[in-house]
KOLMAR-668785 format. One line per 5 residues: number of its first residue (from 1); their letters; for each residue x, y, z of N, C-alpha, C. Coordinates in steps of 0.2 Angstrom, whole numbers. Each point is the difference from the previous one (the first is absolute). Last residue first. Example, Ala and Ser with C-alpha at 12.3 -4.5 7.8 and 13.67 -1.06 7.14 Angstrom:
% KOLMAR-668785
2	sa	64 -11 35 4 6 1 -4 5 3; 2 -28 0 -4 6 0 4 6 0
//
This chain:
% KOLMAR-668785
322	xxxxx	-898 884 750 -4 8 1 -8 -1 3; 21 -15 7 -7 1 -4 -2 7 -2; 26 -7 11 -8 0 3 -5 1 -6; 26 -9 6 -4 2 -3 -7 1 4; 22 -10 7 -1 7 1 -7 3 -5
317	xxxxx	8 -22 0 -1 2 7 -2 7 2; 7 -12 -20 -8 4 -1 0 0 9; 25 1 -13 -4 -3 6 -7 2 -1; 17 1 -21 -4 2 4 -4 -3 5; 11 -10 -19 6 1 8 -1 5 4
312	xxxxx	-9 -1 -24 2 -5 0 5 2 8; -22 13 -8 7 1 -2 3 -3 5; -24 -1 -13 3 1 6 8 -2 0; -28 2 -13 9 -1 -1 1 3 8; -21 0 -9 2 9 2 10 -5 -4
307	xxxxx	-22 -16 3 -2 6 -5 7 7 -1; 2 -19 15 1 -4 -8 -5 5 -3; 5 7 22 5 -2 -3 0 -2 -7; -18 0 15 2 7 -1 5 0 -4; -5 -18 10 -7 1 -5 3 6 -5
302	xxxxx	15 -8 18 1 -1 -6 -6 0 -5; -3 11 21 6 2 -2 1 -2 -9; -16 -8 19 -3 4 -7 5 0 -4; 8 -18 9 -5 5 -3 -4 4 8; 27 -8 -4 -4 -1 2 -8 3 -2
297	xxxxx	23 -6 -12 -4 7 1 -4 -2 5; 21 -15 -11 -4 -1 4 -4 7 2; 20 -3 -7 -3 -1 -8 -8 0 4; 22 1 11 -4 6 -2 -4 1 -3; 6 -20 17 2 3 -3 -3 5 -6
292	xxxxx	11 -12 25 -5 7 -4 1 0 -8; 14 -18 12 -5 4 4 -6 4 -1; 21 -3 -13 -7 -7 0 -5 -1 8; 16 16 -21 -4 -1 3 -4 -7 3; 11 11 -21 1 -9 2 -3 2 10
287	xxxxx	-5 17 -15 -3 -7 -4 2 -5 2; 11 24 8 -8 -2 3 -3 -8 -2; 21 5 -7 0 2 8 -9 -2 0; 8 3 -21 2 -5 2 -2 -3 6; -6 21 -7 -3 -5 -4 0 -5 5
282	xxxxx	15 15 2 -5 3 4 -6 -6 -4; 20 1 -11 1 0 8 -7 -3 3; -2 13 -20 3 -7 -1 1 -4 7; -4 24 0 -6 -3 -3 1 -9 1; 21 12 1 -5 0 5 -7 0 1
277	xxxxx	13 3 -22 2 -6 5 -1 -4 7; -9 19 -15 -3 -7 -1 4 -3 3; 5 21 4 -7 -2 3 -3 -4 -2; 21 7 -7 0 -4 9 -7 0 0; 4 7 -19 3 -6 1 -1 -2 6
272	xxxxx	-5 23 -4 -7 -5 -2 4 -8 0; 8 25 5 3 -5 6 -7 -8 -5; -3 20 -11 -2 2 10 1 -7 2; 8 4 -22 -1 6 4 -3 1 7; 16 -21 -13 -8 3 2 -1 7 2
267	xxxxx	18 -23 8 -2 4 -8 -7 2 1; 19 -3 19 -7 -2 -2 -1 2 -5; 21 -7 10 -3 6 1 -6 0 -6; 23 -14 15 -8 -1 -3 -3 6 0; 21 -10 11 0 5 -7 -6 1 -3
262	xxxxx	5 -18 19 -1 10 1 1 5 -5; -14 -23 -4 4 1 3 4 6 -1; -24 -10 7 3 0 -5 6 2 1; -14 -16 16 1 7 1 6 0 -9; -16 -21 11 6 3 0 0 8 -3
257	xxxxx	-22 -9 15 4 0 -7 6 4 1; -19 -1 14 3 -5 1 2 -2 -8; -11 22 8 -5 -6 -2 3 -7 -3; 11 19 10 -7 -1 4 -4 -6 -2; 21 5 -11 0 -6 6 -7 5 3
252	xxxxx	3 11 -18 0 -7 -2 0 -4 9; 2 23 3 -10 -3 -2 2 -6 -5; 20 9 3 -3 0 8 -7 -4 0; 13 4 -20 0 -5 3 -1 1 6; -3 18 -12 -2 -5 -3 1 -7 3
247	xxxxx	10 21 6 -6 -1 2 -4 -7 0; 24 1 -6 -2 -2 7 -6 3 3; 6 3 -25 1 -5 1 -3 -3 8; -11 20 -15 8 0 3 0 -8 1; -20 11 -5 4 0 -8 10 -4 2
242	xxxxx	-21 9 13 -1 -9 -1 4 -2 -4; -2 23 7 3 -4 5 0 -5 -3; -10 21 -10 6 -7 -3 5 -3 5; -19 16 6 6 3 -4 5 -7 1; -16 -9 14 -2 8 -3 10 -1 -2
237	xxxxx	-11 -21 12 2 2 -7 -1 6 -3; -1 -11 26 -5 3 -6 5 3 -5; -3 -23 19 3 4 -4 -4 7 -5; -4 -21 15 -1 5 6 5 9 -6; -14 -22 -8 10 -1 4 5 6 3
232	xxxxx	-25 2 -10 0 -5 2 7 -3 5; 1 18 -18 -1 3 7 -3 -7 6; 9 -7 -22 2 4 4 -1 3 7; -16 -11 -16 4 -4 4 5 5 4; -14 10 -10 -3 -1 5 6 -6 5
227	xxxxx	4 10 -22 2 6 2 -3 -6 10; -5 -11 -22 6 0 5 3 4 5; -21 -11 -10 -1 7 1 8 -1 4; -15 -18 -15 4 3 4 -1 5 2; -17 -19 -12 4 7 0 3 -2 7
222	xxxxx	-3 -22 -13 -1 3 5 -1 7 0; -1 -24 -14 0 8 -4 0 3 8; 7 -25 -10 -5 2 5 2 8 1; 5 -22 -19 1 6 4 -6 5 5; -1 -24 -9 7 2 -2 2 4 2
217	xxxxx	-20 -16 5 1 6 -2 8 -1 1; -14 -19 5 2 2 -7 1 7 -1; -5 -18 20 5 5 -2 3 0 -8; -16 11 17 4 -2 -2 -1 -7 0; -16 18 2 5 -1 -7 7 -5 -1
212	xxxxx	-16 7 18 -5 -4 -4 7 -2 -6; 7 9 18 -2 -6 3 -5 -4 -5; 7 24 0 4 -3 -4 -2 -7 2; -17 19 -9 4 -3 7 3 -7 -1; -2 28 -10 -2 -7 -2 1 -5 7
207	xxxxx	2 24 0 -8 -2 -4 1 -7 -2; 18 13 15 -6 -5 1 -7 -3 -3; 21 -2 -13 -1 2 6 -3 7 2; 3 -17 -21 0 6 2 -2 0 6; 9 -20 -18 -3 5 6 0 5 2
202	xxxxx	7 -17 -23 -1 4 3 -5 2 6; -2 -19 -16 9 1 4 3 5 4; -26 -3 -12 3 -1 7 9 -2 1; -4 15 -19 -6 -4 2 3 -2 9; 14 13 -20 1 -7 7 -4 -2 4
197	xxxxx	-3 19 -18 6 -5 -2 -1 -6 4; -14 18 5 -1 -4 -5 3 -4 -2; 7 12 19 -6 -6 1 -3 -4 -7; 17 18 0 3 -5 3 -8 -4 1; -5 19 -7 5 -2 -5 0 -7 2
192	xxxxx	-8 15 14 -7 -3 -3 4 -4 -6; 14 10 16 -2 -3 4 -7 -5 -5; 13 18 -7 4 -6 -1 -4 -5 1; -12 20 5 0 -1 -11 7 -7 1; -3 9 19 -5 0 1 -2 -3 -7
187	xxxxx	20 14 6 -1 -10 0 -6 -2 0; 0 25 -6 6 -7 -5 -1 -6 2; -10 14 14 -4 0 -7 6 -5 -3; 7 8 19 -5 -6 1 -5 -1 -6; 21 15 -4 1 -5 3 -6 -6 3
182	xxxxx	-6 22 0 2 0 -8 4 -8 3; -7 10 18 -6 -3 -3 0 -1 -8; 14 8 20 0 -6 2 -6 -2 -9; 17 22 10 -5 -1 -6 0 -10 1; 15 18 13 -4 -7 3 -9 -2 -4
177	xxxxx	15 21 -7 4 -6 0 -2 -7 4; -19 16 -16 6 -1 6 7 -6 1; -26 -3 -12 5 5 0 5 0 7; -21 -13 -4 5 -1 -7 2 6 2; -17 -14 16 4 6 2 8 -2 -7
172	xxxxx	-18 -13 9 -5 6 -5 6 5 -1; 4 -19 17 1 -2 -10 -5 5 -2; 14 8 23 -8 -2 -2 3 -3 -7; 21 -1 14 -5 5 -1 -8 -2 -4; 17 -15 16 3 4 -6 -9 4 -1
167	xxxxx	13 -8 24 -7 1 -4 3 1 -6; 11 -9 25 2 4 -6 -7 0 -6; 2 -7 25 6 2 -1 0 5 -8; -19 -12 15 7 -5 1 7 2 -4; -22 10 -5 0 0 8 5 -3 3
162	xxxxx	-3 1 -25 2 7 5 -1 1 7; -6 -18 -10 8 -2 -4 1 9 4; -24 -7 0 5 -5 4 9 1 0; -15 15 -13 -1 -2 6 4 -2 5; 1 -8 -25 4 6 2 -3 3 8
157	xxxxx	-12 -18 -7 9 -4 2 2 8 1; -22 4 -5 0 -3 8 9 -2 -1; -5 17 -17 -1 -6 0 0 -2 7; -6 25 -7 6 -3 2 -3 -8 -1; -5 26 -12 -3 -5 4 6 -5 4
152	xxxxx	-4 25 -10 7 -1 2 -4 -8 3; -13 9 -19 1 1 5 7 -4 2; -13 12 -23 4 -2 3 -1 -2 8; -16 10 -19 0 -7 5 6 -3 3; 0 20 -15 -4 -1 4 -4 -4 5
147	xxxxx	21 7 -14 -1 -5 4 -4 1 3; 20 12 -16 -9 3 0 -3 -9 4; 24 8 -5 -1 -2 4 -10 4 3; 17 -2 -22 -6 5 3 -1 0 6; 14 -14 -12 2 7 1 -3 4 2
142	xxxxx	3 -18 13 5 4 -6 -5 -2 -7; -14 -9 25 7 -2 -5 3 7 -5; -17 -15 18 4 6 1 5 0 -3; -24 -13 -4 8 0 1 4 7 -1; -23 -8 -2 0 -2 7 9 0 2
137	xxxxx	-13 6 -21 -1 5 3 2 -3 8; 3 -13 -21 4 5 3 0 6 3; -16 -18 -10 4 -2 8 5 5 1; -17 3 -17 -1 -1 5 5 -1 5; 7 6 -19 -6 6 0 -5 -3 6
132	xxxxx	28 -5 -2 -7 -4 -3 -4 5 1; 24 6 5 -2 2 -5 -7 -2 -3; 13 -12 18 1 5 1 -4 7 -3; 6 -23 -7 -6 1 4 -1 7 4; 17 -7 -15 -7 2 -5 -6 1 7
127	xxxxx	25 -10 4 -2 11 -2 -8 0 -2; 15 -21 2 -7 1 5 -1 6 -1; 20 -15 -14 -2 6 3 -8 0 4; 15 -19 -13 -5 0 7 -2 7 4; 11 -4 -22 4 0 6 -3 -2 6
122	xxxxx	-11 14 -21 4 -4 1 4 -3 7; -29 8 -8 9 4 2 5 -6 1; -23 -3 -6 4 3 -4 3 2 1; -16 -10 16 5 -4 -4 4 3 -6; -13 7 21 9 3 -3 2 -4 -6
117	xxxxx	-21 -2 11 0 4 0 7 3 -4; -5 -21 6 -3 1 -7 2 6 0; 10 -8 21 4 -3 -8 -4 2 -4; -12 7 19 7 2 -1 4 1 -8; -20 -17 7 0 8 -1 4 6 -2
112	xxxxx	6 -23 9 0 -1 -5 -5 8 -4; 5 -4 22 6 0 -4 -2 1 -6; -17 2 14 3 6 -1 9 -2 -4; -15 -20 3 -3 6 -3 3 6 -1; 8 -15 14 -1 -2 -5 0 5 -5
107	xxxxx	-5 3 21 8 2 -2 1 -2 -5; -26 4 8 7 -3 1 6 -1 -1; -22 13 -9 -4 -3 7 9 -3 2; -1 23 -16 0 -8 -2 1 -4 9; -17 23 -11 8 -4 5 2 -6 0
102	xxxxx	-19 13 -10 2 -4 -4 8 -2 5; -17 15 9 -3 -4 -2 3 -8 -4; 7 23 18 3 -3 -7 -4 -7 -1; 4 15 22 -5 2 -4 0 -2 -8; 22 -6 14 -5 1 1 -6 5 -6
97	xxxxx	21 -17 -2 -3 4 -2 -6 3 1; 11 -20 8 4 3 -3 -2 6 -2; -13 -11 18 -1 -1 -7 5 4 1; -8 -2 21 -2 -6 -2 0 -2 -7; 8 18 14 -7 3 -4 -2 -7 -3
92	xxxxx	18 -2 14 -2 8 2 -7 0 -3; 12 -18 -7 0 -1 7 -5 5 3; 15 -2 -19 -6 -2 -3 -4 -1 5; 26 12 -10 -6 -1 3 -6 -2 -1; 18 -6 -18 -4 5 3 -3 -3 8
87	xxxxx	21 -14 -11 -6 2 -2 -2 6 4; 22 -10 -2 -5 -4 -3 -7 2 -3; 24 14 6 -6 -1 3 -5 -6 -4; 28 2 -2 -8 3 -1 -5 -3 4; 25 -10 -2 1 6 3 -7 3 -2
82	xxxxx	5 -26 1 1 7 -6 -2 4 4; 7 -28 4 -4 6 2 3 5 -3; -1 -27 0 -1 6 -2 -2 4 2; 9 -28 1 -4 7 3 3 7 -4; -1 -26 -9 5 6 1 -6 5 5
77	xxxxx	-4 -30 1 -1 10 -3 7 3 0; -6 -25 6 6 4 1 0 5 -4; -17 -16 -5 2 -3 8 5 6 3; 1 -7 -24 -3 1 3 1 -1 5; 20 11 -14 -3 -6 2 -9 0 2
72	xxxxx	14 16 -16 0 1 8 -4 -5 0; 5 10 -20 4 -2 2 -4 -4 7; -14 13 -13 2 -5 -3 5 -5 4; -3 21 7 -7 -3 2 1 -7 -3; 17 17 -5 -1 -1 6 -5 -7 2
67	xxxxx	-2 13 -18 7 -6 0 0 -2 4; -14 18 1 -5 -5 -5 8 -9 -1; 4 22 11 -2 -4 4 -5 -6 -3; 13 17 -13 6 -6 4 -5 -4 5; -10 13 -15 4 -5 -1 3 -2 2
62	xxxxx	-8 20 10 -8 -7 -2 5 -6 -3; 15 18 3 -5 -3 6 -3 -5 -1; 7 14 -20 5 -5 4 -2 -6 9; -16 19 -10 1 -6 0 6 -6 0; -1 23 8 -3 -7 2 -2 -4 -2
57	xxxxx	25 9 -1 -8 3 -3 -5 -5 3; 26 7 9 -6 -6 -1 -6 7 -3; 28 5 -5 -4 -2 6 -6 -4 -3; 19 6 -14 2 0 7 -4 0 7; -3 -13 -25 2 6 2 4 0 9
52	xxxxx	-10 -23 -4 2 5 -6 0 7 3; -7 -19 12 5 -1 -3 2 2 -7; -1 7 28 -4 2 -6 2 -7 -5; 8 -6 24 1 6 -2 -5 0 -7; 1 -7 26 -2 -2 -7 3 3 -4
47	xxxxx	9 -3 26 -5 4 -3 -1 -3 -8; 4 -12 24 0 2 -6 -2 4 -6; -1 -5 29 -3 -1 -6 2 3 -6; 14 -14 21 -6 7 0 0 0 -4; -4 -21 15 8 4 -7 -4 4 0
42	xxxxx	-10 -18 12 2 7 4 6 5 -2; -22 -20 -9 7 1 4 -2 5 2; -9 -4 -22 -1 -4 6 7 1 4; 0 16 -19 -1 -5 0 -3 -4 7; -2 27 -14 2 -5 9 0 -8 -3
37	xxxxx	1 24 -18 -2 -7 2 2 -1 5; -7 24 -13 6 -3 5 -5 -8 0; -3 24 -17 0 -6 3 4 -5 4; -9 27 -12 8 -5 4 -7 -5 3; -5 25 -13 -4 -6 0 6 -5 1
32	xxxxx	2 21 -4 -2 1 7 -2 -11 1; 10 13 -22 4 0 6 -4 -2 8; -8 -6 -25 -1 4 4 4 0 7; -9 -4 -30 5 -2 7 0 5 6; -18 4 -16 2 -6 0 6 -3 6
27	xxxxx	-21 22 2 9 -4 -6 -3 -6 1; -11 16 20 -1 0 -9 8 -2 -3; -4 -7 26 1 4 -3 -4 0 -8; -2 -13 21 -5 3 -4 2 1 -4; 14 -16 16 -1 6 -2 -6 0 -4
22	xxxxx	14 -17 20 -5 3 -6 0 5 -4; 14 -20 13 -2 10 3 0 1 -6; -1 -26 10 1 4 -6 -4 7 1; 11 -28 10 -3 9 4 2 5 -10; -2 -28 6 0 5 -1 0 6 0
17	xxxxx	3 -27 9 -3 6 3 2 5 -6; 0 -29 -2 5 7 2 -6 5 1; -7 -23 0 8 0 -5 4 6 2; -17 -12 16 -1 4 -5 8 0 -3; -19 -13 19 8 1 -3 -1 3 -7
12	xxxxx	-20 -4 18 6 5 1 7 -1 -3; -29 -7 -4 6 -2 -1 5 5 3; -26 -7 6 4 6 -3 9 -1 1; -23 -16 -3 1 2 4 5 6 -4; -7 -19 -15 -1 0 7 4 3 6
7	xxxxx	-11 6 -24 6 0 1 -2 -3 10; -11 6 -28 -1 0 7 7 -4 3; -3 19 -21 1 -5 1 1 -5 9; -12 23 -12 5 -2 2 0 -8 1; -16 24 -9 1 -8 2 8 -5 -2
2	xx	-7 27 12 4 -5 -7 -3 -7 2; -9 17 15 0 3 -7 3 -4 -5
//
C-alpha cells in the first residue's frame, strides 16, 4: 500500500512500545482514552499523563505521536498499538461493503472515506457515518437503530482471537457497552491524519510491509485488543479486576515485566489504565520475540490481513478463511 523506504531485511530494535485504550466517545477530552509506555527491557510501563486538562483528547494523541515520530532515531521505531478495529470485514464477501458499487476497494480507501465523511465534525468524531444515506445503512447504530444492511460480520483475526480466548464485537456494531465501532471510525479518521503528516515515517500494520519500510519509519501503528491479552494470561478482567494492583501484575510477569506497585489503582471507568499498560507489556513481549515473530501472517492469512487488519499478538493458528 505505502511506498516505503527500502530497507535490508526487517529490523528488531525499537525505542519503546505504546499501549493506548481508545475511545469514540463524542467531546473533546476524554476519560476513557489512557496511555502507557514499555521501555526495552523488563521495567513495567509508564503511564503518560494528558498534557492539558485532566484527560487525553484525540488529538492530544495525534500530537504527541506526530513528536513522538520526530524524536525517535532511524532503525529504532516507537511501536504502537490502539485499542480500534482498523478496518471492516472484507474476507466474507470480498468487499467492505457488500452489494455496494462504490465500496472503497482497501484500507486506504476506507480511511480516508471515513475521514471525508466526518470531515465536519470536530475531534476526530466518526458519528457522520452512521447517519450517511448510503453507508449508514450497514451500522447498527442510536437513534433509530434503522440497519438494513446491518450484519453481525466478523474479521478472520477476531475469529482467530475468539477461538483462543477472547473476541471484541462485530465493527457494524455502534451501540452498546461492547459498542466497538464509534471508536473505529474515529481512528480510522487518525489513522488517514497520521499518514498525511508522516508519509513514509509512518507504518501501519499489516497493510504495510515493515521489511519494505525500514529504515525510514518512525512509527509502526499495530491494533490491540487488551481485554485478549488478559484472558491470553490465563486472566479475566470482569468487574474492574484489572483496576487492582495484584491482578494487574499477575498478567504483567505473563508477559515478563516488572509489576506496578501495591497501591496502584487504575484510572478509568473500566479499569482503561491497565489496559494500556498491559497493551504496553504485551507489545513489548511479543516485538522482542525472536524465535517467532508476530509480524509474520503466513498467507492466505496475511493476503487476508492487509485488506481486514489483524490484532497485534493473535496466533492466525487458530484462524480459518471464511
Amino acid at each position: 500500500m505505502q511506498d516505503c523506504q527500502a530497507a535490508n531485511g526487517f529490523g528488531h530494535a525499537w525505542s519503546g512500545f505504546v499501549g493506548i485504550d481508545w475511545s469514540g466517545a463524542n467531546g473533546q477530552f476524554i476519560a476513557g482514552i489512557q496511555l502507557a509506555m514499555a521501555r526495552p527491557g523488563t521495567t513495567v510501563p509508564d503511564t503518560i499523563l494528558p498534557p492539558q486538562n485532566d484527560h487525553w483528547s484525540r488529538q492530544d494523541v495525534m500530537t504527541f505521536l506526530l513528536d513522538q515520530a520526530a524524536q525517535v532515531p532511524a532503525g529504532a521505531p516507537l511501536l504502537v498499538g490502539i485499542d480500534f478495529a482498523f478496518a471492516h470485514p472484507f474476507a466474507d464477501y470480498g468487499t467492505y461493503f457488500p452489494d455496494c458499487g462504490d465500496a472503497p476497494k482497501d484500507a486506504a480507501a476506507l480511511w480516508r472515506l471515513v475521514d471525508e465523511v466526518n470531515g465536519d465534525l470536530p475531534h476526530f468524531y466518526g458519528g457522520a457515518m452512521f447517519r450517511h444515506p448510503v453507508w449508514g445503512a450497514y451500522y447498527l447504530a442510536p437513534p433509530h437503530f434503522s440497519a438494513p444492511r446491518y450484519q453481525s460480520r466478523r474479521r478472520v483475526t477476531e475469529l482467530a482471537a475468539k477461538a483462543s480466548g477472547r473476541s471484541p464485537s462485530p465493527t457494524f456494531k455502534a451501540v452498546g457497552a461492547d459498542n466497538v465501532s464509534t471508536g473505529s471510525m474515529a481512528g480510522m479518521r487518525c489513522i488517514h491524519h497520521l499518514r498525511q503528516k508522516l508519509g513514509a515515517r509512518l507504518a501501519v500494520w499489516p497493510f504495510d510491509d515493515l521489511r519494505q519500510c525500514w529504515p525510514g519509519v518512525r512509527l509502526v501503528l499495530v491494533e490491540i485488543f487488551p481485554s485478549y491479552y488478559f484472558y491470553r494470561a490465563g486472566m479475566v478482567p470482569a468487574k474492574q479486576a484489572a483496576a487492582e494492583a495484584s491482578f494487574l501484575n499477575a498478567a504483567l510477569d505473563f508477559y515478563n515485566s516488572a509489576g506496578v506497585a501495591t497501591q496502584f489503582i487504575a484510572k478509568g471507568a473500566d479499569a482503561d489504565e491497565a489496559d494500556a499498560i498491559i497493551a504496553a507489556a504485551a507489545l513489548r513481549h511479543f516485538a522482542q520475540q525472536t524465535t517467532k515473530t508476530m509480524f509474520d501472517l503466513p498467507d492466505p492469512m496475511g493476503l487476508t490481513a492487509r485488506q481486514e487488519g489483524w490484532i497485534f499478538g493473535v496466533d492466525p493458528i487458530h484462524a480459518q478463511q471464511p
